[in-house]
C-alpha positions in Angstrom: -12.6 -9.2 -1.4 -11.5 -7.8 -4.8 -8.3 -8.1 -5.4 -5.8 -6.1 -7.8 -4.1 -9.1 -9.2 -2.9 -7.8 -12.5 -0.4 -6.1 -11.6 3.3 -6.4 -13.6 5.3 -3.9 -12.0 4.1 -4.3 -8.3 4.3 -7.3 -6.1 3.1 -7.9 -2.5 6.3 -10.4 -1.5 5.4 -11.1 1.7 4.0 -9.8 5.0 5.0 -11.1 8.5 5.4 -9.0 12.1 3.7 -5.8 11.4 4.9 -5.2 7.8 5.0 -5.4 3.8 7.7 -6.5 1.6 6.8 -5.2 -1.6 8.1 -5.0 -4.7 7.9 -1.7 -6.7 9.6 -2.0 -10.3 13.1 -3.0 -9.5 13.4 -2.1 -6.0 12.2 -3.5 -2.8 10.3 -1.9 0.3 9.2 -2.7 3.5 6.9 -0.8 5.4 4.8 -1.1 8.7 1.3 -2.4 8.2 -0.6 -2.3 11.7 -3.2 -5.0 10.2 -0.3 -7.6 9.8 -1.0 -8.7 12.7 0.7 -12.1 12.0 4.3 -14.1 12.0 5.2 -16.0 8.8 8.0 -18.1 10.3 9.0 -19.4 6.4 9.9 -15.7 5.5 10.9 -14.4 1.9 14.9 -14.5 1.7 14.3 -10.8 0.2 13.7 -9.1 4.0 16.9 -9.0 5.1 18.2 -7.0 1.0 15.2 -4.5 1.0 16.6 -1.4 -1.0 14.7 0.7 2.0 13.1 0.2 5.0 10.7 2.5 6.8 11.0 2.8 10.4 8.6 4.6 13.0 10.0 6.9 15.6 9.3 6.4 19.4 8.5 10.2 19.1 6.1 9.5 16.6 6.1 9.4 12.6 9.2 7.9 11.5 11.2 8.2 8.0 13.2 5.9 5.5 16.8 4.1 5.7 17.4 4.0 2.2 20.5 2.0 0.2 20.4 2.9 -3.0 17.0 3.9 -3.5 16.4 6.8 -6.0 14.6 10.2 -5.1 11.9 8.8 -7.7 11.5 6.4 -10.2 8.0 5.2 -12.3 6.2 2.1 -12.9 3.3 1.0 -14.7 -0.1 -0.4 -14.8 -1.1 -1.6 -18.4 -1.1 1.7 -20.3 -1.1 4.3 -16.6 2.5 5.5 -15.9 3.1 6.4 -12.3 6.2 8.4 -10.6 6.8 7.2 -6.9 8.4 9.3 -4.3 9.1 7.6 -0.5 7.1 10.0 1.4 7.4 11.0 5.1 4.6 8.7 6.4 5.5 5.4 4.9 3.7 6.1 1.1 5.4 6.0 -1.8 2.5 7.9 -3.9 0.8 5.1 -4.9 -1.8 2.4 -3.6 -1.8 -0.3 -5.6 -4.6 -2.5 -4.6 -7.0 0.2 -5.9 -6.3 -1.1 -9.5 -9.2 -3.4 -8.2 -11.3 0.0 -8.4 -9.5 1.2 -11.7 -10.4 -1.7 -13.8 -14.3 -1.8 -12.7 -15.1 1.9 -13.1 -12.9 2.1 -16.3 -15.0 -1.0 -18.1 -18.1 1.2 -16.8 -17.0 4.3 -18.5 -16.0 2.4 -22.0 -19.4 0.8 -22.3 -21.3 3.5 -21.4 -21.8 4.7 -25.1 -21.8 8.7 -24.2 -19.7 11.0 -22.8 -19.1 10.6 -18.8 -17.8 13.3 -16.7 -16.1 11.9 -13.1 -15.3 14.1 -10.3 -12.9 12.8 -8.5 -12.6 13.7 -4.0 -9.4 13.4 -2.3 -7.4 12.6 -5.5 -4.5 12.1 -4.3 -1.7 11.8 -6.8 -4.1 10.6 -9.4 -4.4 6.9 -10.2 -8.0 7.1 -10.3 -7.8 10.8 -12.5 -5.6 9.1 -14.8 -7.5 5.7 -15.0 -11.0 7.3 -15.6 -9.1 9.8 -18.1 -7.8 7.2 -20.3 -10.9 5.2 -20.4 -12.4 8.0 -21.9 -13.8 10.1 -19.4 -13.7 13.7 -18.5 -12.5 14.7 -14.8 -12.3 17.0 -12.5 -9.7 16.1 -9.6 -9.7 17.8 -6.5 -7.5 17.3 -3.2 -6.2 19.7 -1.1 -2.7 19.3 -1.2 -0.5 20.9 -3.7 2.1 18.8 -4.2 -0.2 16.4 -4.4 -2.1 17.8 -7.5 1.3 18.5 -8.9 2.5 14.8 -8.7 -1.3 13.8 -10.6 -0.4 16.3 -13.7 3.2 14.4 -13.7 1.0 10.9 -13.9 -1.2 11.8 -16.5 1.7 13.0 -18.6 3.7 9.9 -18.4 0.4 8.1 -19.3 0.1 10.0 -22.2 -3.0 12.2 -20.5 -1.4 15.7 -21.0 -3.6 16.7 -23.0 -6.6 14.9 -21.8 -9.5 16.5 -20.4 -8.9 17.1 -16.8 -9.4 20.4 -14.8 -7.0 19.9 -11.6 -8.3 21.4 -8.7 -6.3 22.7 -5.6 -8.8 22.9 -2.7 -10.9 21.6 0.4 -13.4 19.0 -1.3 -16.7 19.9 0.6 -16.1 24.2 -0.3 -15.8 22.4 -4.0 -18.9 20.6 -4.2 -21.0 23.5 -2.1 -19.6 26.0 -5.0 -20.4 23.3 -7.4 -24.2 22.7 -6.3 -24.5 26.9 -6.6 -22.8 26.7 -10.1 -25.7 24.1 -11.0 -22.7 22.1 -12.6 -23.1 18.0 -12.6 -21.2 14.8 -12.8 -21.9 11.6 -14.5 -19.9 9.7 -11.7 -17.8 10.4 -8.5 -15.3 9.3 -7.0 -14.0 10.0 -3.0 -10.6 8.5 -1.0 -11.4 10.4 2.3 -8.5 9.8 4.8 -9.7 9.0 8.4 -8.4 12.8 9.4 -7.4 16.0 7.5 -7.0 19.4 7.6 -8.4 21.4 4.4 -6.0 24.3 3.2 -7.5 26.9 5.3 -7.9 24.5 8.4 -10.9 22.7 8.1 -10.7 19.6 10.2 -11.6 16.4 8.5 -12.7 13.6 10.5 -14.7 10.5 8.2 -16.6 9.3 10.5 -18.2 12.4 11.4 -18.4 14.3 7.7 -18.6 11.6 5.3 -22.6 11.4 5.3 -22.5 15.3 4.9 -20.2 15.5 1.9 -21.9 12.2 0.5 -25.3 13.9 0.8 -24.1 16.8 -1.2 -21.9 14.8 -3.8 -25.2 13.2 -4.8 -26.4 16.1 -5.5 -24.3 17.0 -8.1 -25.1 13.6 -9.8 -26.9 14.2 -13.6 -30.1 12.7 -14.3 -28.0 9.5 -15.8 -25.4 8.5 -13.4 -23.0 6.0 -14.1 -21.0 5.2 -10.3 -20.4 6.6 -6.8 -17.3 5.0 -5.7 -16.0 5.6 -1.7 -13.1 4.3 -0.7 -11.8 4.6 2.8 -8.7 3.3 4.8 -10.5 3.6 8.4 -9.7 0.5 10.4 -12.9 0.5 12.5 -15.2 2.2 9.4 -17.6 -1.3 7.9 -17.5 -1.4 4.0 -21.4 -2.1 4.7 -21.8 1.4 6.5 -20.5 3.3 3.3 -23.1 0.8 1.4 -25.8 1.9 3.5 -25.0 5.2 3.1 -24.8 5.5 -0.7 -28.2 3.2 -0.4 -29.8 6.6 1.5 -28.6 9.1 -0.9 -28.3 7.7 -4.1 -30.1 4.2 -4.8 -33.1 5.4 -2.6 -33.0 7.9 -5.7 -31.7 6.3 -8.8 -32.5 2.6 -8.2 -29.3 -0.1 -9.3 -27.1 -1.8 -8.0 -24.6 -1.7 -4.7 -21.7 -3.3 -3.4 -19.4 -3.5 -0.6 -16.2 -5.5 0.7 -12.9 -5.3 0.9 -9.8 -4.5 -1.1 -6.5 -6.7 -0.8 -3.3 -7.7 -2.1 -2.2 -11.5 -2.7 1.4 -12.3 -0.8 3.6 -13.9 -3.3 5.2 -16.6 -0.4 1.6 -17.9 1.2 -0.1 -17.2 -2.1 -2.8 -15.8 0.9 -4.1 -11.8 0.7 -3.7 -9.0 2.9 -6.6 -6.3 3.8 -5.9 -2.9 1.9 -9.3 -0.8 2.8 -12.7 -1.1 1.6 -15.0 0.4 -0.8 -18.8 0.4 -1.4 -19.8 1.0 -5.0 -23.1 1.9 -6.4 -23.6 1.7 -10.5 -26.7 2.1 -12.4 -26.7 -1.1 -14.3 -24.3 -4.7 -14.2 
């Protein structure tokens, strides 16, 4: 399991009954988790004073009982600035146990000794864009929601990126890379965070089981002739870190040669000092 223990303005407090206790900055969270599947009967004193709570509707989705949580506030990891908004499906714009991902690809791109262009799938609000871009990197970031895209630009100008060299895209990822591939452009590394389901801005369904080889297949094909990574990422309960492995071993060590990974991503709970599953990842690079 890697774990994103280096955290200063994050902390996982606990997790007990189906949810997270978190610390974000100065306020405190909790949020359903259906992989806590357990009860920690010596719970942190700080449930019961949690600046919001997210509750699910019996009609489905669910929304926030917030105190005196703001609209927004920002925290940061090392020299990355991030806003946070509580969204309507229990995110607050941020996932923190991918700083596990943030630190390995960024120590990639600052020893690589050239110039590294990332593209960047299902971006999201950033964290990786603005990682990669302050390593050094170039980047292209692509997701399909607006607001989305908008919240990334905010990121990379509290981290100081404004001016950094990254093209934001608005759009659905596979119509990218296919316009890409006819372009004949290429990318020193990519990066996807597919969600399990998805609907593309014009509609296009989205389901990772059934399209991740497919958009995989043609992402390596926008890979230069010296790759540096091929990170995938993926928050499917019932989707094996080793099948994304296997799959980046068919379409781009079977090609380039070096070296794989796969496993898990977590976060360690402050009361059991034990960690919590947070997704997966499988990670090709072409040298240790």
């Amino acid at each position: 399991m890697w774990i994103a223990d280096q955290w200063k303005d994050y902390e996982l407090l606990d997790a007990s009954d189906g949810e997270r206790l978190e610390r974000w900055g100065s306020y405190i969270l909790r949020r359903p988790d259906p992989q806590i599947i357990w009860k920690n009967t010596n719970k942190n004193g700080s449930w019961n004073v949690a600046d919001a709570i997210y509750k699910r509707s019996s009609k489905g989705g669910g929304g926030w009982t917030k105190n005196d949580l703001p609209a927004q506030w920002q925290i940061s990891y090392g020299s990355l600035r991030f806003v946070l908004k509580p969204m309507g499906f229990k995110h607050t714009g941020l996932f923190p146990e991918q700083a596990a991902n943030w630190d390995w690809f960024s120590k990639l791109i600052r020893e690589a000794g050239r110039p590294i262009k990332v593209l960047n799938l299902f971006a999201y609000t950033g964290g990786a864009t603005v990682a990669a871009a302050a390593a050094g990197a170039s980047v292209v970031h692509v997701d399909a929601a607006k607001g989305m895209v908008a919240q990334a630009k905010e990121n990379a100008a509290l981290s100081g990126l404004a001016d950094a060299p990254i093209r934001y895209i608005v759009d659905d990822c596979k119509k990218f890379v296919e316009r890409e591939l006819r372009r004949g452009n290429h990318y020193d590394a990519i990066i996807m965070d597919p969600p399990s389901y998805g609907r593309g801005p014009s509609g296009e369904v989205w389901k990772i089981e059934e399209c991740v080889d497919e958009l995989v297949t043609l992402s390596a094909k926008l890979l230069s002739d010296k790759p540096l990574f091929f990170l995938i990422n993926s928050y499917t309960t019932g989707l094996s870190p080793m099948a994304m492995q296997y799959i980046l071993g068919l379409k781009v060590a079977s090609r380039y040669g070096g070296y794989m990974e796969a496993g898990e991503l977590g976060l360690r709970a402050t009361a059991t000092d034990l960690c919590i599953p947070c997704g997966a990842s499988a990670r090709w690079y072409a040298y240790r």
